[in-house]
N, CA, C and O atoms as CSV, one atom per row, in Angstrom:
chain,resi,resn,atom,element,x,y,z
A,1,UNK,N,N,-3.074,-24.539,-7.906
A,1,UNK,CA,C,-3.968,-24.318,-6.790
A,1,UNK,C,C,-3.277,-23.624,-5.625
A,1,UNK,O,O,-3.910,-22.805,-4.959
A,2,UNK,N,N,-1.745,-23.973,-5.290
A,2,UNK,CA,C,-1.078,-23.375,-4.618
A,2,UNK,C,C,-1.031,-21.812,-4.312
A,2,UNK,O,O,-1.010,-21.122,-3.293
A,3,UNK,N,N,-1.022,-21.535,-6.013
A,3,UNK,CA,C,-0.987,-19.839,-6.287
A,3,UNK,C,C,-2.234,-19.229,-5.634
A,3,UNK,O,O,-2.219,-18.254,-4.883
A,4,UNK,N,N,-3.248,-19.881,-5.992
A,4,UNK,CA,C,-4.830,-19.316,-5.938
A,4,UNK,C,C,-4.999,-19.273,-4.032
A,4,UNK,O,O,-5.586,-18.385,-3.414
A,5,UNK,N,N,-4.419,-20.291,-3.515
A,5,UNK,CA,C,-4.830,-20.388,-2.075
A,5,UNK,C,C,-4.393,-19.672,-1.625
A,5,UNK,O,O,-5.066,-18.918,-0.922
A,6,UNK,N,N,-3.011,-19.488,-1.768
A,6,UNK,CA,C,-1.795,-17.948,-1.106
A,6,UNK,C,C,-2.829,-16.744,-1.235
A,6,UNK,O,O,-3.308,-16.081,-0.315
A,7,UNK,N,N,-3.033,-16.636,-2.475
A,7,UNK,CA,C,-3.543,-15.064,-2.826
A,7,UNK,C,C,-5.175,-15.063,-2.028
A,7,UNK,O,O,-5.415,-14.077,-1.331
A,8,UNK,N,N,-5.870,-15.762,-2.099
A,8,UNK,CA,C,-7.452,-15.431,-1.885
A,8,UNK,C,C,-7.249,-15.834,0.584
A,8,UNK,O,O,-7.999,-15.636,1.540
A,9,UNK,N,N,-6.096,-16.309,0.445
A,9,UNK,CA,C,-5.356,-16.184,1.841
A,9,UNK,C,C,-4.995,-14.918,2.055
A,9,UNK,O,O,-5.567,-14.292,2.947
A,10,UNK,N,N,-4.292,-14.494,1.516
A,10,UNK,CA,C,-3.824,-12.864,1.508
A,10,UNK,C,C,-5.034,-12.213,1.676
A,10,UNK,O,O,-5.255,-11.427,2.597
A,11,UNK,N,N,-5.920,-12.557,0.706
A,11,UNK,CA,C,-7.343,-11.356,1.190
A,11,UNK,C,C,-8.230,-11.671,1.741
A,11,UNK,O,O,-9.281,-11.206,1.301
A,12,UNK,N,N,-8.309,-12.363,2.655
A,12,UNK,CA,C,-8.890,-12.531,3.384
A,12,UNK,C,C,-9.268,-11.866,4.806
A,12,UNK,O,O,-9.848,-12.208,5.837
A,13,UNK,N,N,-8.806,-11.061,4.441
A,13,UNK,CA,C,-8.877,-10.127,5.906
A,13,UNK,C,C,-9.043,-8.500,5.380
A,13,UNK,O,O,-8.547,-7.956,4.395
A,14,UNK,N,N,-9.854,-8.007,6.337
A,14,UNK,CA,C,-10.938,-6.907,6.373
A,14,UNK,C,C,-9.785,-5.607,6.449
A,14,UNK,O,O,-9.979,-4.516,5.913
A,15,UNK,N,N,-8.592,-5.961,7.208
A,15,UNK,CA,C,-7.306,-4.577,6.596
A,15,UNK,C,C,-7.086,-4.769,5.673
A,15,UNK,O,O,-7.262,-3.780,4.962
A,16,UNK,N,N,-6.594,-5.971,4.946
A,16,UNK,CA,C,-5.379,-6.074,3.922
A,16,UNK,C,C,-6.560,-5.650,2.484
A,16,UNK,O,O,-6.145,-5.164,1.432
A,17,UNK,N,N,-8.290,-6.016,2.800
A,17,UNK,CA,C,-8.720,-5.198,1.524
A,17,UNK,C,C,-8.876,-3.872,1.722
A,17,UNK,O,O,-9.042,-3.247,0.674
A,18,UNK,N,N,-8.878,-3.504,2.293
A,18,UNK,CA,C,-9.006,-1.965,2.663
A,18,UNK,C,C,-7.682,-1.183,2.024
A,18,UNK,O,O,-7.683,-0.236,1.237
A,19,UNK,N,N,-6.572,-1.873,2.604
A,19,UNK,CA,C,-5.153,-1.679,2.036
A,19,UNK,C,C,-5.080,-1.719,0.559
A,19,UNK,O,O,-4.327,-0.972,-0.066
A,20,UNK,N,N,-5.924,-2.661,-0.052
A,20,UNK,CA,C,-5.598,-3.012,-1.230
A,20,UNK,C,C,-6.525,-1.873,-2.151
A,20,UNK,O,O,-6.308,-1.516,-3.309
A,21,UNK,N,N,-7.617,-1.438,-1.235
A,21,UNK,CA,C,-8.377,-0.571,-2.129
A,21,UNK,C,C,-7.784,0.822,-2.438
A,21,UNK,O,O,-7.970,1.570,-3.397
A,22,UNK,N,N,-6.814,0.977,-1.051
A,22,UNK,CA,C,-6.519,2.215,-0.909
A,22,UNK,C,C,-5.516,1.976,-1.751
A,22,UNK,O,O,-5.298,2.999,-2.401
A,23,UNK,N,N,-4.699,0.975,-2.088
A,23,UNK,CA,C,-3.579,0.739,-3.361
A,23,UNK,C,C,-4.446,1.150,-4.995
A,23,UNK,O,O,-4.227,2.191,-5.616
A,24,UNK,N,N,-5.290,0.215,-5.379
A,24,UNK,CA,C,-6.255,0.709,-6.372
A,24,UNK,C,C,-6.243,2.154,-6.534
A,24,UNK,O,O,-5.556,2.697,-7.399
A,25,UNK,N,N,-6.984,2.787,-5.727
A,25,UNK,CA,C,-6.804,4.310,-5.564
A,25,UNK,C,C,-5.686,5.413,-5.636
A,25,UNK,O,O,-5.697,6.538,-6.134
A,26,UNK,N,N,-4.805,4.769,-5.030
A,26,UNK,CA,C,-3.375,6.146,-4.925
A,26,UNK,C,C,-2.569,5.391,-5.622
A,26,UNK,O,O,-1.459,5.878,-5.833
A,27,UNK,N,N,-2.808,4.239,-6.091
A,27,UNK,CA,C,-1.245,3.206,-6.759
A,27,UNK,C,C,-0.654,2.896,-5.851
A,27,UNK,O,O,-0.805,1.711,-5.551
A,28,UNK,N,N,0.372,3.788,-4.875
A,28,UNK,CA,C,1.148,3.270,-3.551
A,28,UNK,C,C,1.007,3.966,-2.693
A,28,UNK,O,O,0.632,5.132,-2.579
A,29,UNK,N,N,1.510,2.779,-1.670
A,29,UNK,CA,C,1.575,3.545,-0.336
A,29,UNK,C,C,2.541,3.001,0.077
A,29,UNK,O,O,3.196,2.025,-0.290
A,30,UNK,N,N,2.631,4.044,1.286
A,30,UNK,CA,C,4.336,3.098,2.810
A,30,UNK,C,C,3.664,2.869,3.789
A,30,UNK,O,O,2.436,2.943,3.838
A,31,UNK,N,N,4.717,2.437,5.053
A,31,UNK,CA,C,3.777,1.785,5.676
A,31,UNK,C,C,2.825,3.134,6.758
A,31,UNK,O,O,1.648,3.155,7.119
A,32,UNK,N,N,4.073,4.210,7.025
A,32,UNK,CA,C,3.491,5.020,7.486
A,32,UNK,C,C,1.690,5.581,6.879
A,32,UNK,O,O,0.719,5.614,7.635
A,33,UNK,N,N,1.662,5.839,5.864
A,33,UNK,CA,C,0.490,6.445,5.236
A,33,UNK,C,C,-0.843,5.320,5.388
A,33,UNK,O,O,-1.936,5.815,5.113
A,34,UNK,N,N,-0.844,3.875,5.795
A,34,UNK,CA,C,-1.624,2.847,5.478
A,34,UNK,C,C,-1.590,2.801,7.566
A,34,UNK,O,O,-2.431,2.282,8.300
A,35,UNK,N,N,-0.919,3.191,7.774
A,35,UNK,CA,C,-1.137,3.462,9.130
A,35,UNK,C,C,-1.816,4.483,9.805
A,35,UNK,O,O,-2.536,4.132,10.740
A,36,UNK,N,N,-1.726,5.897,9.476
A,36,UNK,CA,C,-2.372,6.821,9.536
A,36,UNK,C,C,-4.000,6.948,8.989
A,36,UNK,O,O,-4.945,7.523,9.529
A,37,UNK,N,N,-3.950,6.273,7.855
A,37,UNK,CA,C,-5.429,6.716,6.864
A,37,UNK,C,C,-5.655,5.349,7.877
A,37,UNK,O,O,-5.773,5.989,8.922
A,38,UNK,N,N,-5.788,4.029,8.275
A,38,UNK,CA,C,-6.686,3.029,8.642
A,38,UNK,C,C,-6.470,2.925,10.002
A,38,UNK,O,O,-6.802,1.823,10.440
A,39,UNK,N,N,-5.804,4.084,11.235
A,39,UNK,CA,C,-5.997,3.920,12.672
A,39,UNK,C,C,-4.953,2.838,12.938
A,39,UNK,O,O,-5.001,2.105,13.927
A,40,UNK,N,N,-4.492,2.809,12.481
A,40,UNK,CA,C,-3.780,1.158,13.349
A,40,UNK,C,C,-2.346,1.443,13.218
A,40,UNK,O,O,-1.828,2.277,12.475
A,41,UNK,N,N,-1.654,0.473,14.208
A,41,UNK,CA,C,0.061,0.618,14.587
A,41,UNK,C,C,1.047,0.450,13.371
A,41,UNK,O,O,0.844,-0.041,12.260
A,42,UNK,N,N,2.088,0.966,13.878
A,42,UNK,CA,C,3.100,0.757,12.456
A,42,UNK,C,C,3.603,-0.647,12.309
A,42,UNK,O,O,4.353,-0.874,11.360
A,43,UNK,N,N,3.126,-2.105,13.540
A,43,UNK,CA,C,4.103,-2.912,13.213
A,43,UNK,C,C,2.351,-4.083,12.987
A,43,UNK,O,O,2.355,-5.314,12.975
A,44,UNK,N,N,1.398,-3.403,12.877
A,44,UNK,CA,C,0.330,-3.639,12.574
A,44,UNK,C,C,0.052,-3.479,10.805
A,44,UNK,O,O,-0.413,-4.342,10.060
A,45,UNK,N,N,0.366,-2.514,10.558
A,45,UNK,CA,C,0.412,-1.894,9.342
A,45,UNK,C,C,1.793,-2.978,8.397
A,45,UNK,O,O,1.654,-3.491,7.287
A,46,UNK,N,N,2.460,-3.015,8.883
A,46,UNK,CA,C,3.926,-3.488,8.516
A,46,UNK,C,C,3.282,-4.829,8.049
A,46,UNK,O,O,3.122,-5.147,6.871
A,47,UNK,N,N,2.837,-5.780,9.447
A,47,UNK,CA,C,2.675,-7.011,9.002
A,47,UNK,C,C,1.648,-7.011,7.836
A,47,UNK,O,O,1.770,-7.727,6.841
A,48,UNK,N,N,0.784,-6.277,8.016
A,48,UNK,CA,C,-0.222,-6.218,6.668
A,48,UNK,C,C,-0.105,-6.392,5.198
A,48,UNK,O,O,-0.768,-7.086,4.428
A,49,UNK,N,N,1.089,-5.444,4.954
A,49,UNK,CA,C,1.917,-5.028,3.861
A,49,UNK,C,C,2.791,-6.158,3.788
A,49,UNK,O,O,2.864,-6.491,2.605
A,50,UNK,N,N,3.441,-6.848,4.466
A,50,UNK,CA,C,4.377,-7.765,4.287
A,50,UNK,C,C,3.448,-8.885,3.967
A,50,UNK,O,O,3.616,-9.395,2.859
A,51,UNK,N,N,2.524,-9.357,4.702
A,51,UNK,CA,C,1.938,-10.637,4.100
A,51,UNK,C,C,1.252,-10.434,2.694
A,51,UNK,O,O,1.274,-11.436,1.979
A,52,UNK,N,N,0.691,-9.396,2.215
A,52,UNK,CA,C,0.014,-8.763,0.722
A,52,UNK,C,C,1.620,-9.200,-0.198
A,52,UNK,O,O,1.652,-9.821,-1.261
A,53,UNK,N,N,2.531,-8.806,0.377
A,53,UNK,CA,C,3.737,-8.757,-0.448
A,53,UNK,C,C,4.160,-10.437,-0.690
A,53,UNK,O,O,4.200,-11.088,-1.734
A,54,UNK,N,N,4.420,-10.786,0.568
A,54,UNK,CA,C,4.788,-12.224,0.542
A,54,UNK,C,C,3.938,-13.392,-0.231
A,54,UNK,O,O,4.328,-14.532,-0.485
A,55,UNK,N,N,3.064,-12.983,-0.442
A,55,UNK,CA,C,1.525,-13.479,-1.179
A,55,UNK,C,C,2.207,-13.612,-2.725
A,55,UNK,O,O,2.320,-14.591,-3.464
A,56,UNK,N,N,2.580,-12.301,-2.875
A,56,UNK,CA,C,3.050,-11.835,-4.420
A,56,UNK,C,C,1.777,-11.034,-4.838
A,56,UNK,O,O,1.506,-10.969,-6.037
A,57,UNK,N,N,0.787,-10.271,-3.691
A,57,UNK,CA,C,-0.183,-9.735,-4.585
A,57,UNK,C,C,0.460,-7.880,-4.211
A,57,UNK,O,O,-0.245,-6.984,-4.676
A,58,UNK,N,N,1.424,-7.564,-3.605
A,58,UNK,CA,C,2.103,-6.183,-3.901
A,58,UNK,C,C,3.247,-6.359,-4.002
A,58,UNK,O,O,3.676,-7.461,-3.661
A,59,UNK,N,N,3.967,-5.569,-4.394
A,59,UNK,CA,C,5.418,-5.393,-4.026
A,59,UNK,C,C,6.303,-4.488,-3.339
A,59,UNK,O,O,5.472,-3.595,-3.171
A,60,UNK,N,N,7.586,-3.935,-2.698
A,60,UNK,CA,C,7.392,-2.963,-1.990
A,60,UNK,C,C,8.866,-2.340,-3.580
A,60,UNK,O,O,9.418,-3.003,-4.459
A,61,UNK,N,N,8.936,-1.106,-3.273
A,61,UNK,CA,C,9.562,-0.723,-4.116
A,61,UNK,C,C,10.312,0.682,-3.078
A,61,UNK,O,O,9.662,1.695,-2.820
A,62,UNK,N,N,11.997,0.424,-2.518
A,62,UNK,CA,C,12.424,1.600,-2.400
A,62,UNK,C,C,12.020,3.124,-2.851
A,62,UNK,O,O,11.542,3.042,-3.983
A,63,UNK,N,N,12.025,3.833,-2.615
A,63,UNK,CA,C,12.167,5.432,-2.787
A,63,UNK,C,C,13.053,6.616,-1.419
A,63,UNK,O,O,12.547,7.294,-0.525
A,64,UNK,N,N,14.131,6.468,-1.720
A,64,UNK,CA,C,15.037,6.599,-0.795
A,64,UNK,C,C,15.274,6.004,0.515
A,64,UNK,O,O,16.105,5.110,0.672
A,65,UNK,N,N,14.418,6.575,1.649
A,65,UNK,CA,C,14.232,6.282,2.749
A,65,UNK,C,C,13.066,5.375,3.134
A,65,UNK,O,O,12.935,4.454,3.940
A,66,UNK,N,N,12.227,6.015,2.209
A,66,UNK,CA,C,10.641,5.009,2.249
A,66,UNK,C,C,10.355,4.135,1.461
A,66,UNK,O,O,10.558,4.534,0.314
A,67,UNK,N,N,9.833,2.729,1.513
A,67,UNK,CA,C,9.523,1.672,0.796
A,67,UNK,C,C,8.143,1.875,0.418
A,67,UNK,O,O,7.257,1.893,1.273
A,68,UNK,N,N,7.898,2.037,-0.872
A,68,UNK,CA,C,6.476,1.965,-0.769
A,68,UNK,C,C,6.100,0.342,-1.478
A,68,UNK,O,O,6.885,-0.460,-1.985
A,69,UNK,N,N,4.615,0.236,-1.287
A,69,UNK,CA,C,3.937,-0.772,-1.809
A,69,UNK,C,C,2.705,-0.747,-2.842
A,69,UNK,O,O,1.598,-0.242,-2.658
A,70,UNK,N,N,3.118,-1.330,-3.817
A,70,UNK,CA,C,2.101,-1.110,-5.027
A,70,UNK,C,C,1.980,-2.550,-5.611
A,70,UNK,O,O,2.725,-3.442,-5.206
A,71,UNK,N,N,0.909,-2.799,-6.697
A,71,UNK,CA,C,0.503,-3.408,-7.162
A,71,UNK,C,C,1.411,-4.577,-7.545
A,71,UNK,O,O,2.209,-4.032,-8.307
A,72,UNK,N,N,1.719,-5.727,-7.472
A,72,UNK,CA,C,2.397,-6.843,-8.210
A,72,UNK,C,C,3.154,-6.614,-9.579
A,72,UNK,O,O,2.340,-6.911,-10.453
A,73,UNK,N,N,4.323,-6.226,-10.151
A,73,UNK,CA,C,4.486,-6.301,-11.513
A,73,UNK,C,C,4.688,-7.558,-12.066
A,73,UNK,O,O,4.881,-7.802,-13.258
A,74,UNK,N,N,4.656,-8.031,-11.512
A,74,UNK,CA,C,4.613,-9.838,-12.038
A,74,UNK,C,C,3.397,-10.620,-11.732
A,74,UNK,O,O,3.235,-11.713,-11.190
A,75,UNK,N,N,2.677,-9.843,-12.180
A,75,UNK,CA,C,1.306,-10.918,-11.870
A,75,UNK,C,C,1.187,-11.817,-12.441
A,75,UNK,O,O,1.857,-11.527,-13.432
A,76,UNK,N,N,0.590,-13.385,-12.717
A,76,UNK,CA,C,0.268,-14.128,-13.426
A,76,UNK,C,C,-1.052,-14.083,-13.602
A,76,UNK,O,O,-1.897,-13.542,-12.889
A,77,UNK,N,N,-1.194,-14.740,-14.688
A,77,UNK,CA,C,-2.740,-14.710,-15.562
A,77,UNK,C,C,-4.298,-14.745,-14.096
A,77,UNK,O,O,-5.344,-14.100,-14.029
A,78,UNK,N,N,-3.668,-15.855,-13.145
A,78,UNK,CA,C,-4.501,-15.885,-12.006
A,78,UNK,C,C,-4.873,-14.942,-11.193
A,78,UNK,O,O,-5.973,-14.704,-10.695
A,79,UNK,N,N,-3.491,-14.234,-11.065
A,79,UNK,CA,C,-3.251,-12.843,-9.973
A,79,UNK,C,C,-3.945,-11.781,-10.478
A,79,UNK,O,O,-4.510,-10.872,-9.871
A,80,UNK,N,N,-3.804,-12.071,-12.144
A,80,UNK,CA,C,-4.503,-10.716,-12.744
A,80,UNK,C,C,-5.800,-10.511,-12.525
A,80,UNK,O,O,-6.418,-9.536,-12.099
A,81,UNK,N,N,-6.407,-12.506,-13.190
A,81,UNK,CA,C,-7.934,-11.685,-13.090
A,81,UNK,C,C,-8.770,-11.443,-11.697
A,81,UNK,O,O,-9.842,-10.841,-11.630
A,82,UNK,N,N,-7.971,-12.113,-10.459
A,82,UNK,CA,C,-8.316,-12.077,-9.189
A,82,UNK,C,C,-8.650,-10.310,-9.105
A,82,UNK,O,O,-9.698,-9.693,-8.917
A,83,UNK,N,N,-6.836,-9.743,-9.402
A,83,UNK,CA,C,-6.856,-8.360,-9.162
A,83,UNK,C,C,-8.687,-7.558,-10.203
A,83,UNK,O,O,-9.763,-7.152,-9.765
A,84,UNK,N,N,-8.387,-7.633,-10.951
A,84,UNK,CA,C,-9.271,-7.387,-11.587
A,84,UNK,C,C,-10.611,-6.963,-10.982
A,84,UNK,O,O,-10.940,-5.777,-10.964
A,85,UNK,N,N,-11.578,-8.182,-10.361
A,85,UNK,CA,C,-12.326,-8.479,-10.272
A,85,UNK,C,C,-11.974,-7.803,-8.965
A,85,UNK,O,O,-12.478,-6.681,-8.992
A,86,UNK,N,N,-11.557,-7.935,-8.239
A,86,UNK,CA,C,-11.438,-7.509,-6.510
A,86,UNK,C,C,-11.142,-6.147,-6.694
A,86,UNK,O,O,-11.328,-5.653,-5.582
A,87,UNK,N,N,-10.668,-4.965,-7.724
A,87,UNK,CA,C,-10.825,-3.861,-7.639
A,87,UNK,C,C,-12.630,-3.305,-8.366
A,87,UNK,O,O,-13.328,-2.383,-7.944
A,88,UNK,N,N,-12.769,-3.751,-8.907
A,88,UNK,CA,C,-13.965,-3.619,-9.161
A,88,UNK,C,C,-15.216,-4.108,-7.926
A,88,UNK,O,O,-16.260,-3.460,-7.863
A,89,UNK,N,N,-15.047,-4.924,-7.285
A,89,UNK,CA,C,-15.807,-5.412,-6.388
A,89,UNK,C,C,-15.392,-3.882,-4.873
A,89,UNK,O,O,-16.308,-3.333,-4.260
A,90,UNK,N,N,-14.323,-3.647,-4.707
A,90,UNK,CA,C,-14.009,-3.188,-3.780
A,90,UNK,C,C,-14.744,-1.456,-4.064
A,90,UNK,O,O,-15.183,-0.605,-3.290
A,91,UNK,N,N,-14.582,-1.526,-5.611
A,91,UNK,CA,C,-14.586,-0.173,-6.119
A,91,UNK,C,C,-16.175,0.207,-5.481
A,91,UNK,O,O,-16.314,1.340,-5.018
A,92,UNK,N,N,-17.318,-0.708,-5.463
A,92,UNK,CA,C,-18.366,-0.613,-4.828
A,92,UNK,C,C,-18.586,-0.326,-3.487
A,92,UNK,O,O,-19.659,0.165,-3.134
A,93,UNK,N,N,-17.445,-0.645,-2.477
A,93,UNK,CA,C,-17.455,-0.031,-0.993
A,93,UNK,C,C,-16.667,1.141,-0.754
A,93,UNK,O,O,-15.615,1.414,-1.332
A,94,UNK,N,N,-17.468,2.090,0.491
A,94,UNK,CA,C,-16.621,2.932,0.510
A,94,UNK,C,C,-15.380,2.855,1.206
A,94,UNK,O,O,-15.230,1.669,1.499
A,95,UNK,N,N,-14.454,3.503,1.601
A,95,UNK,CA,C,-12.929,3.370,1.486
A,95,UNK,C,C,-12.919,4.381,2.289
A,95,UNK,O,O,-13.529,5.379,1.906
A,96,UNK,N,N,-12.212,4.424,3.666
A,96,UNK,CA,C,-11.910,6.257,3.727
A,96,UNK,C,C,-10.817,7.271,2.715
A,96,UNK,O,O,-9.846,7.023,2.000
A,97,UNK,N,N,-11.411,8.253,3.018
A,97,UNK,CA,C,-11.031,9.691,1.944
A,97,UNK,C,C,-9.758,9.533,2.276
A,97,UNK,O,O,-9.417,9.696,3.448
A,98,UNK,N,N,-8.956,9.232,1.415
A,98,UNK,CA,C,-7.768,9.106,2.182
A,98,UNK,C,C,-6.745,10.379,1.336
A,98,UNK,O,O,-5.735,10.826,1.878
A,99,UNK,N,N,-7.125,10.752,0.207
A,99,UNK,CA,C,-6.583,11.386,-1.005
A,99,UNK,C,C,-6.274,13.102,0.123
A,99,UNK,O,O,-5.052,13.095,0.272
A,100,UNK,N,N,-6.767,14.221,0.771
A,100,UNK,CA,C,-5.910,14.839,1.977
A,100,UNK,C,C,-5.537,14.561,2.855
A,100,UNK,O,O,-5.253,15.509,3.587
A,101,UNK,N,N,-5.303,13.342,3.346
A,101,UNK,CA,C,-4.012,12.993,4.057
A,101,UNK,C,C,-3.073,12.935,3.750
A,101,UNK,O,O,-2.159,13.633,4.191
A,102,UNK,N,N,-2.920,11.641,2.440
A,102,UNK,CA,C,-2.202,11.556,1.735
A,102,UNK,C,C,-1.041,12.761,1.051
A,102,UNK,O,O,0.186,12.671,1.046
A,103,UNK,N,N,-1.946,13.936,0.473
A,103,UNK,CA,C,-1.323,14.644,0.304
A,103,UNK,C,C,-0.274,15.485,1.418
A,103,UNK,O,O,0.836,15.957,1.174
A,104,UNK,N,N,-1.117,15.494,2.852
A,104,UNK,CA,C,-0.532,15.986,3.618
A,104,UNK,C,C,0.609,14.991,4.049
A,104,UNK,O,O,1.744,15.462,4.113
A,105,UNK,N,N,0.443,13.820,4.316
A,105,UNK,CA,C,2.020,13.320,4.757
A,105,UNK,C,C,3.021,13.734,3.759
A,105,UNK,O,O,3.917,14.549,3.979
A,106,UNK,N,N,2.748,12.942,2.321
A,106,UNK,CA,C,3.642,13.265,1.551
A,106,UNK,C,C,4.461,14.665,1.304
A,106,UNK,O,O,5.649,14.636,0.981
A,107,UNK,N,N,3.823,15.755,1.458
A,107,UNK,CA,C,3.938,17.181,1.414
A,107,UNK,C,C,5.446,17.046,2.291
A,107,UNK,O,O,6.538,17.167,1.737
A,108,UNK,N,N,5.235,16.726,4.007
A,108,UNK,CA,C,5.707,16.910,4.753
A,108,UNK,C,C,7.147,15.740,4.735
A,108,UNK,O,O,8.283,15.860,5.193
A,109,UNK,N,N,6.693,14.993,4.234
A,109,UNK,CA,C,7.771,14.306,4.235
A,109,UNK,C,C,8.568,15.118,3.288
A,109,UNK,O,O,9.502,15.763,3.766
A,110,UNK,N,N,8.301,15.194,1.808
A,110,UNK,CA,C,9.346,16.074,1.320
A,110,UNK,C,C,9.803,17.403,1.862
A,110,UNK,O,O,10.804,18.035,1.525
A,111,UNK,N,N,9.025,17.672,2.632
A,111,UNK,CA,C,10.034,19.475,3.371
A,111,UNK,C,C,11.124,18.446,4.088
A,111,UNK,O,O,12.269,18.806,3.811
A,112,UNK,N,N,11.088,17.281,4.923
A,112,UNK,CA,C,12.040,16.976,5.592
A,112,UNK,C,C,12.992,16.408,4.555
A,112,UNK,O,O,14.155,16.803,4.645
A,113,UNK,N,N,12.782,15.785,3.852
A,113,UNK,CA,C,13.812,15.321,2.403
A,113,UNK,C,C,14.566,16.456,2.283
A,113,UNK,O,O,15.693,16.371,2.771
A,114,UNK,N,N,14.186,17.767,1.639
A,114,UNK,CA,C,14.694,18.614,1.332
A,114,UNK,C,C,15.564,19.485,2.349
A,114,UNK,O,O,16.664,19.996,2.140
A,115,UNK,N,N,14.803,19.520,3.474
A,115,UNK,CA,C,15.801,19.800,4.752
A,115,UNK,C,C,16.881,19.233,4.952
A,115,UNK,O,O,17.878,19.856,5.319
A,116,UNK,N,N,16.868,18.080,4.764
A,116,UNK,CA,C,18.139,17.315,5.167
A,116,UNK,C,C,18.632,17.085,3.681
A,116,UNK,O,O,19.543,16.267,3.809
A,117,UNK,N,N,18.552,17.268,2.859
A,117,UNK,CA,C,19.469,17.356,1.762
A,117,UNK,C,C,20.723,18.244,2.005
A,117,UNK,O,O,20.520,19.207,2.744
A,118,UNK,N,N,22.105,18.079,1.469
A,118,UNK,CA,C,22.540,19.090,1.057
A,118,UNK,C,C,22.291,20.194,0.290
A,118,UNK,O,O,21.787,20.148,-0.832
A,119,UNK,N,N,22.735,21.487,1.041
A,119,UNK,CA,C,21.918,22.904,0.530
A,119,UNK,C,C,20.594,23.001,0.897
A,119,UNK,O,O,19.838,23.938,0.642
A,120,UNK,N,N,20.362,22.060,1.466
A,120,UNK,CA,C,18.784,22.353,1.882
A,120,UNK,C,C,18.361,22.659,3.360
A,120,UNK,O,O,17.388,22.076,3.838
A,121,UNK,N,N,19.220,23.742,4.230
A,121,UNK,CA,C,18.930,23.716,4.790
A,121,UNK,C,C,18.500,23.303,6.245
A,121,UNK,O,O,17.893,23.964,7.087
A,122,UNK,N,N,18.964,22.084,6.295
A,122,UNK,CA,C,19.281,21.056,7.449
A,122,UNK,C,C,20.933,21.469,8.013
A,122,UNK,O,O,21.769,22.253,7.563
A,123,UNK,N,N,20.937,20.543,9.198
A,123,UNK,CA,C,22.202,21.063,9.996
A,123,UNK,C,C,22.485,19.516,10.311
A,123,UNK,O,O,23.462,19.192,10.986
């Protein structure tokens, strides 16, 4: 019962499904991009992502500089069919378009990756 209260705690709030839909949708995000697509602060956004995580219903996963957050790989049988059912339920509301933004941060973040790489251009 422990498990079940954490998680249906975790979603209980009107960002963290929004967050979660926009996870459904793109697979991951950081915190920057879940900040931008839903209006709200980065330490707004942060706590969001951290309590979804702390829950055990995302996880965050390095990628150099940026942590992103995606789906649980350790779900248990509970987590699953919760997930399940709550992407399908969510799949019925709309979500903002978040799929050209998205592309546009990401874009930009890699010119700066590549800038500051060696040979790439950075100083």
């Amino acid at each position: 019962m422990d498990e079940l209260a954490r998680i249906f705690k975790a979603l209980s709030d009107e960002t963290r499904l929004a967050i979660m839909a926009l996870v459904f949708r793109h697979g991951h995000l950081c915190v920057c991009e879940v900040e931008r697509i839903l209006g709200i602060t980065q330490s707004k956004a942060s706590r969001h992502l951290r309590y979804l995580r702390d829950a055990g219903v995302l996880e965050d996963v390095r990628d150099g500089l940026i942590v992103n957050y995606r789906l649980s790989s350790e779900s248990g049988p509970e987590l699953t069919s919760v997930l399940e059912t709550l992407r399908d339920l969510l799949g019925r509301h709309p979500i903002p378009n978040a799929g050209p933004l998205l592309v546009q941060i990401r874009a930009a973040r890699r010119d700066v990756e590549a800038a500051a790489a060696p040979g790439g251009g950075g100083r």
